[in-house]
N, C-alpha and C positions, 0 to 999 in steps of 0.2 A: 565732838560730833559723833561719839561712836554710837548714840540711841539714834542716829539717822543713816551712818554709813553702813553698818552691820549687816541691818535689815535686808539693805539695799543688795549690798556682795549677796550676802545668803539667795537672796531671791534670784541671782542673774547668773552668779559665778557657772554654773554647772552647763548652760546654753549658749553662753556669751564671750567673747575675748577681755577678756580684766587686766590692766596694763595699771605697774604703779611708775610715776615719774616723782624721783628726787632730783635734788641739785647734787653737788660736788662732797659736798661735807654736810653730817649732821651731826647735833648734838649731841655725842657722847650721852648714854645712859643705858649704863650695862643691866640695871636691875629692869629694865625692860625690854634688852634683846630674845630674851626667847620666846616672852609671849608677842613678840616683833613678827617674827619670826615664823610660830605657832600659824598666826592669822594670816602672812604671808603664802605659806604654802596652802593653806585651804583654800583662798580665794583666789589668788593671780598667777596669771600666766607667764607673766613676764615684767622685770624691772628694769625700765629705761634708766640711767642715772648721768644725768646733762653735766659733764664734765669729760675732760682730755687724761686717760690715764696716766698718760706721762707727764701729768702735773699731779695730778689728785685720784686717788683709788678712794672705794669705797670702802676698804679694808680701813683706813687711818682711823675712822670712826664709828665703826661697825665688828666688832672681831667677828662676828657671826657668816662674814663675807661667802667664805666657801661653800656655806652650804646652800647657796642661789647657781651655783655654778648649771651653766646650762639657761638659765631664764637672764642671766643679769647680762647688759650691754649698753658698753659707755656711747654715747650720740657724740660727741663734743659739746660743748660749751651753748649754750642757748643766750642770743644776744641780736633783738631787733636790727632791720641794716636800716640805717641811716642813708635817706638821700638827698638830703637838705645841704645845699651846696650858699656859698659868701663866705664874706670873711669876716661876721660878726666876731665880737673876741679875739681878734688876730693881736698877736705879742703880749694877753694879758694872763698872769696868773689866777683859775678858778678853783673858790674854796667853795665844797660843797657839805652836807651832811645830812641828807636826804631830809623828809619832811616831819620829823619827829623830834623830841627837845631832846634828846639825848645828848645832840651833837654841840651844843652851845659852849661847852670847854674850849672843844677843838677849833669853834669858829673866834672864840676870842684871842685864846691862844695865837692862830693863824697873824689876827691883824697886830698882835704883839710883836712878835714876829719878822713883819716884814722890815723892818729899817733896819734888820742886823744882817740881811740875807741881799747877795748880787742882783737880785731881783726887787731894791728897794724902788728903782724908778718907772717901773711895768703898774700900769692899775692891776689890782687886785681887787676880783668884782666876789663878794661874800655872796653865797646865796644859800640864807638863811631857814627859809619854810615858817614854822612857828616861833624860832628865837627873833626872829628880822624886828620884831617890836622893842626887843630888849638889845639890839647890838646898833640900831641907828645913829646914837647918841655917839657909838665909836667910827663913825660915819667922815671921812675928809677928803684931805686932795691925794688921789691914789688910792681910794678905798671905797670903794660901793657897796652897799649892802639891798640887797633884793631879797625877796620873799622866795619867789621860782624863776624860773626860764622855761618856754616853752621851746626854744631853740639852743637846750642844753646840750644835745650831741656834737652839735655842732660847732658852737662854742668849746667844746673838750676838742676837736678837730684840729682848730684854730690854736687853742693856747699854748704859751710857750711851757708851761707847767700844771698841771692838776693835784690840788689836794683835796683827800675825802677820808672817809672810813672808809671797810673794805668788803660792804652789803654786796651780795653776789652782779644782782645788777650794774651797781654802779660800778664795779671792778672789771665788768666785761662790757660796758660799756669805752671805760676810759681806755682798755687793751682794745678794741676796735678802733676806736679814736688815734690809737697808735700815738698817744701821748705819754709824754714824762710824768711820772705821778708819783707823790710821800704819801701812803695810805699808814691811816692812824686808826687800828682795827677796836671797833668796841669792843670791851670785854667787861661791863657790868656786867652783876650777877651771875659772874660765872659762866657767862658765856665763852667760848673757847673758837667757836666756829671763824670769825674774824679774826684773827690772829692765825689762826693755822694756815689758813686762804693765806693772807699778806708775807707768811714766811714761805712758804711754798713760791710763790711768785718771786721771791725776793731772792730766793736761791736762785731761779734762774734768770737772773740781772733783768727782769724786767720793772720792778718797782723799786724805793726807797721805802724802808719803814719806820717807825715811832712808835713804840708799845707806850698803850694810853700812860701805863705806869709812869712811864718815863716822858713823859710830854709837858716838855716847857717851853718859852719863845727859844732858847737856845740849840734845846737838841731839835726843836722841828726847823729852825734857819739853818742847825748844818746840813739836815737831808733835805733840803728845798736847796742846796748849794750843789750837794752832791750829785739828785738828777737833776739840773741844770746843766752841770755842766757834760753829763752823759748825754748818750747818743738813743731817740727817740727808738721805742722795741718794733722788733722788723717786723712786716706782715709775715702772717706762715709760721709764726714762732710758736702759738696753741691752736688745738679745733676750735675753730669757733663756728663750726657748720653745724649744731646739736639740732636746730629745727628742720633744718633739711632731713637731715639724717634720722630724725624722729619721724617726719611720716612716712619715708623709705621704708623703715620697717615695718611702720604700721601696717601699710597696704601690701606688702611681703606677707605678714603673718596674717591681715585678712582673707588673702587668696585661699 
């Protein structure tokens, strides 16, 4: 998008407030930090980065960190508040993996799974997005497979366990949910971001994890064992007030 954003900084930056918003962790890619970097300082004022540093710095995937010092400030955690209140999903295990086919190992894998895990007798409702056409067929008594849920938070609320990959959303989703969760972090192509997120969390007892590497019905039935039988993560344990606190600033630094 840079033949449309460029334009756009050049023309405003010099009159205007220019605010960059990242998440927690980015992609590693050193041979692009300085002209990162370069175009940082000529355009923006300031860099929000929606995460709790005493989980995740911007440093872990940025070495260039220091030299924002003074613009760069962590919000917490940015994660819609749910007020959808019942007890859909009460006592069931939810497998998710967001709406893209990437996830379809993990959603088969999951219902592999469940008769080796203390959770064989809980339904397990799949909720599939694009694979749900190709996993119906693994479809029984104790296994649901759906497309979406449009009462997914609240369902994460309810259940007695969450399994997903570990996409920023649905990770701060399910730590609002204050739910048990095995995150199985993508890492095609070399992607690193998921996996950093789900060991980071997992340091601090708030998750179970499964490196995709290592993902088979066995090793995801022992950590579907293990936060089962732990104790759901306390509220207060990360920020998760990052859009409060994002336009705090904002309207600070517009005055």
């Amino acid at each position: 998008m840079r033949f449309e954003l460029l334009p756009l900084l050049e023309s405003v930056h010099q009159e205007t407030l220019v605010v960059s918003s990242v998440r927690d962790l980015l992609q590693p890619n050193p041979a692009r930090e300085a002209q990162a970097l370069q175009r940082f300082e000529r355009y923006f004022d300031r860099l929000l980065v929606h995460a709790d540093p005493r989980v995740a710095r911007l440093d872990l995937t940025f070495s260039k960190t220091n030299a924002l010092a003074g613009k760069l400030h962590y919000t917490g955690y940015v994660v819609e508040e749910s007020a959808a209140s019942g007890n859909a999903g009460e006592g069931e295990v939810l497998v998710s993996a967001g709406g893209g086919a990437v996830g379809r190992r993990l959603l088969e894998t999951a219902i592999q799974a469940r008769p080796l895990t203390s959770l064989r007798d809980r339904t397990w409702r799949i909720l599939a997005g694009v694979n749900s056409k190709h996993l119906l067929a693994l479809e029984g008594e104790g296994v649901s497979v759906e497309r979406a849920r449009n009462d997914f938070t609240l369902r994460l609320k309810n259940c007695v366990l969450s399994i997903s990959q570990a996409g920023y959303n649905t990770v701060l989703e399910t730590l609002q949910a204050g739910a048990r969760a095995v995150l199985v972090p993508f890492a095609g192509g070399a992607e690193s971001e998921q996996t950093l997120r789900a060991r980071l969390l997992a340091d601090r007892g708030l998750v179970q994890v499964v490196e995709e590497k290592e993902l088979t019905a066995a090793t995801l039935a022992a950590a579907v064992d293990r936060a089962a039988a732990g104790a759901r993560p306390a509220a207060g344990t990360i920020d998760l007030g990052g859009a409060r606190r994002s336009a705090e600033l904002l309207r600070e630094w517009l005055k």
